[in-house]
N, C-alpha and C positions, 0 to 999 in steps of 0.2 A: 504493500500500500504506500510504502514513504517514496516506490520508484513509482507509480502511477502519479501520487499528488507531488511530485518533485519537490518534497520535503521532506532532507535527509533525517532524520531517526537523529534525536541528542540522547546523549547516556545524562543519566541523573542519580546523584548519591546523597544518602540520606548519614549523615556521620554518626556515629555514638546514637541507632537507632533503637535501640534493646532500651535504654534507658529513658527514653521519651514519654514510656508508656507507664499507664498507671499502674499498680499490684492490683489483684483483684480486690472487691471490698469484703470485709468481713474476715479477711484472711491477716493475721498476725506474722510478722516474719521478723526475727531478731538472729544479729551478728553479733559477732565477738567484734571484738575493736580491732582489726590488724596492727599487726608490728611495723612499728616505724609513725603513728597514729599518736601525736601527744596529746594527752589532756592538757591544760594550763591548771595547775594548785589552786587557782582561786576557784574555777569550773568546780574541781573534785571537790571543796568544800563546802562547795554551794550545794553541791548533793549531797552532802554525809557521807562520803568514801573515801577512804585513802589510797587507792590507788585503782587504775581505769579496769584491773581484772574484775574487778565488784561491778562494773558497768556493762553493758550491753547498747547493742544502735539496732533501734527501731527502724523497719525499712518502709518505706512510705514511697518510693518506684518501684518500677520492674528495674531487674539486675543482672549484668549477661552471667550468667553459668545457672538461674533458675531454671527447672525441669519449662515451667510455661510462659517463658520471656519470648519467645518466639511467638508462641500463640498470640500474646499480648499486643505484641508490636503489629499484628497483621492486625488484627481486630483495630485498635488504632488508625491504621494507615486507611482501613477498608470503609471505617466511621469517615474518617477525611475527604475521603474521594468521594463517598454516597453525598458527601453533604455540598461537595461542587456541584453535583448533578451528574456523576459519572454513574454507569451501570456494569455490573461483575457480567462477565460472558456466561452462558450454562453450560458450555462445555470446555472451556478453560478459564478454572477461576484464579489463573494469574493474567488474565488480556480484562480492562478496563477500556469502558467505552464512552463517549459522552458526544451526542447528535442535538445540533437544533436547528434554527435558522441562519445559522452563520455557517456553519460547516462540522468537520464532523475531529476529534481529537480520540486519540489513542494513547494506551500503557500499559504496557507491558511491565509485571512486577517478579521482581527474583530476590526475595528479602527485603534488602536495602539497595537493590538496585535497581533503576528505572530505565526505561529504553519507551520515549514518546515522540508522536509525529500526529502528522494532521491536515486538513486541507491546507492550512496555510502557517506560514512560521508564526504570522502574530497571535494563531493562537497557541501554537507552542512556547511562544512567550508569556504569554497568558498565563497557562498550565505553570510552569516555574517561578511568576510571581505569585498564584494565588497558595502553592505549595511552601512558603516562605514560614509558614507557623511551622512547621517543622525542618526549617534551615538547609531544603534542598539541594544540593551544591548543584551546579549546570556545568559539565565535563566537556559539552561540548557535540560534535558530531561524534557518533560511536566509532571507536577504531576496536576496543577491546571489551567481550562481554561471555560470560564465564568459559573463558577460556580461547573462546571464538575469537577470530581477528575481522574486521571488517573495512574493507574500502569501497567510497561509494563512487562511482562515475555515470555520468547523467544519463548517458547512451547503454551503458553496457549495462546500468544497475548496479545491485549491490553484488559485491563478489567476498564470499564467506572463505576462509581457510584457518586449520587448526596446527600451523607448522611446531608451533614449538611444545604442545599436547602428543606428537606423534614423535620428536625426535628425541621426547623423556619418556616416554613408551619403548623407544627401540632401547635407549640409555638402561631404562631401568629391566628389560630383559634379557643384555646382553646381546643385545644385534644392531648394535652402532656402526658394527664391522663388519658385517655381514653382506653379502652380496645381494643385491638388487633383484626382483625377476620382473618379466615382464606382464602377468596376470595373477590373478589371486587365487586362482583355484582353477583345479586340469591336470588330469594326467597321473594323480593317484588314486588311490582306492581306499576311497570315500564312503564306501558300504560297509568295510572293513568291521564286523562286531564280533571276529572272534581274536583281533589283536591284542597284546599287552597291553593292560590295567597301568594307568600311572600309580604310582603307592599314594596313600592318604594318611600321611600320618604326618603334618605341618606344614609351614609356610615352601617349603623348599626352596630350591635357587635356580637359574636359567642353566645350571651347570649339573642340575636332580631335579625337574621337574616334578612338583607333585599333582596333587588336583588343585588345591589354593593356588598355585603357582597359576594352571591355565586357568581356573577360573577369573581369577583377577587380568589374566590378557586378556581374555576374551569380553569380561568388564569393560576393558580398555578401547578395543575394534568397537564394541556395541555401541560407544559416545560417540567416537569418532564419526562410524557408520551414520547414526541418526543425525548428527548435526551439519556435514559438510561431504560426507564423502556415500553418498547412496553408490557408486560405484562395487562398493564390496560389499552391499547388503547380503546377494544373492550368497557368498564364500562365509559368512558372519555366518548365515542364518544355519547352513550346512554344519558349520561345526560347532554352535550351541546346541545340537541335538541330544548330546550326551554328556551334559556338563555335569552332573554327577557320578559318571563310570566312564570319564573319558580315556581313553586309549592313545598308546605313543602314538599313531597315525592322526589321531585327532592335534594333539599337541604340533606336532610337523605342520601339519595345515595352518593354524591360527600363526607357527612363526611365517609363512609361506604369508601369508596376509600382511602380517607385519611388515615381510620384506618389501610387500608388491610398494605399500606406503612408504617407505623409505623411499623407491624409486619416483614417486610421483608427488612425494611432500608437498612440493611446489602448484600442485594444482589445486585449482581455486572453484569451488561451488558458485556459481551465476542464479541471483535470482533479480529477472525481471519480468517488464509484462508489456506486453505490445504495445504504442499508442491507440488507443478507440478503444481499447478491452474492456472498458469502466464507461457505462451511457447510464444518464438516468438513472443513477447511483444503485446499480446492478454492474456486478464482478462477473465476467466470464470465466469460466471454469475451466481446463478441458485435463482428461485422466487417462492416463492408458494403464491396461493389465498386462501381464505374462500371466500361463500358466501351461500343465505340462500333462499328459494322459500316462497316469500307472508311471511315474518319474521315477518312485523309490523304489529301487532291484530287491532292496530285502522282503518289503511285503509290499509295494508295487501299491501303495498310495498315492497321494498329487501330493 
């Protein structure tokens, strides 16, 4: 939408957000005084204590490391925006929306991070002044958003890439140094279920692979996969089949992925949209499927 209304998307940060928000009521919450925490002598004697271990701090906000500070801060933030006249979407309740007769403003919400755009900048100027009771920062056009890199060009759109997410991926499983291939999946044997058992007995290392070990790469392919690189959906989806009895054949495959990403780091997910796609404030759609008759050799599923 920010490449259709040629209003690039600003990141927004909400700072020391946890602590904004009120404790619930009725709910009593007492701290110890941390170390380093003086009382003044005159304080302590105004309370009848001689020293601050006889005291205690009443909390009266939400506090980051409370089990429901999170909760807190949303409920807060989600009071805020209802009360602009923003509306929660029903099937993502972190996209915010707000429509009138001026046009139409968007937000996307990730905790304390904000990613908004609009028919027009003035009201995304809008939106970041009227967000000012809770001391919004405005970061600017988005370049960086959990993890995602982003560059906007007016023609091409927005062009998404997760370079330095896949090169602490290869870092952290030992294939920094590994050779390159040219596709993600082909050529082994992928039906493979009566191969070796990784063992399951800990975290292991890229040098003992266990199941923690692949499940966590495979962790890894699944962000990458959903965020920026649909490219290796189809290799992903193939060797999460067996993520709790996975096999060394399995394990090969997911590094084989890994590698294909190494070779390709550099490419950049495109998302734009035609000029005219958007009339009469109806989005054109269009979808396409694959799918495959009797695909799986072992019991010949789709």
């Amino acid at each position: 939408m920010a490449h259709v209304w040629e209003v690039p998307a600003r990141h927004g940060d909400v700072p020391s957000a946890y602590v904004k928000a009120d404790k619930e009521e009725g709910l009593e919450i007492y701290l110890y005084i941390p170390d380093g925490m003086e009382i003044p002598d005159e304080l302590l004697a105004l309370l009848g204590v001689k020293h601050k271990g006889q005291l205690a701090l009443r909390l009266i906000k939400s506090l980051y490391g409370l089990k429901q500070a999170g909760r807190l801060w949303n409920m807060l933030l989600h009071k805020i925006l209802v009360k602009l006249g923003f509306c929660q979407c029903y099937t993502d309740g972190c996209l915010y929306y707000k429509r009138d007769a001026g046009g139409v403003t968007l937000v996307s919400v990730y905790v304390d991070d904000l990613l908004v755009t609009g028919t027009s900048n003035a009201r995304v100027d809008a939106f970041f002044e009227d967000m000012a009771v809770l001391e919004l920062k405005d970061l600017g056009v988005v370049s960086k958003f959990l993890g995602i890199g982003f560059e906007y060009d007016k023609d091409k759109g927005w062009l998404l890439e997760q370079r330095q997410v896949i090169l602490g991926m290869l870092d952290k499983f030992g294939l920094s140094e590994a050779s390159a291939v040219r596709v993600p999946i082909g050529g082994e044997h992928e039906n493979d279920v009566d191969g070796e058992l990784l063992p399951n007995d800990g975290a292991g290392s890229p040098q003992r692979p266990t199941v923690q070990t692949f499940q966590s790469l495979v962790g890894s392919l699944l962000w990458v996969a959903r965020c920026t690189r649909p490219d290796i959906a189809y290799a992903v989806h193939r060797v999460t089949r067996r993520t709790h009895e996975p096999r060394v054949s399995d394990w090969r495959l997911a590094k084989k992925i890994a590698r294909y990403l190494k070779g390709t780091v550099d490419t950049k997910f495109a998302m734009h949209a035609p000029r005219g796609s958007m009339s009469e404030d109806t989005i054109v759609v269009e979808g396409y499927s694959d799918a495959d008759f009797a695909g799986d050799r072992v019991d010949r599923k789709w």
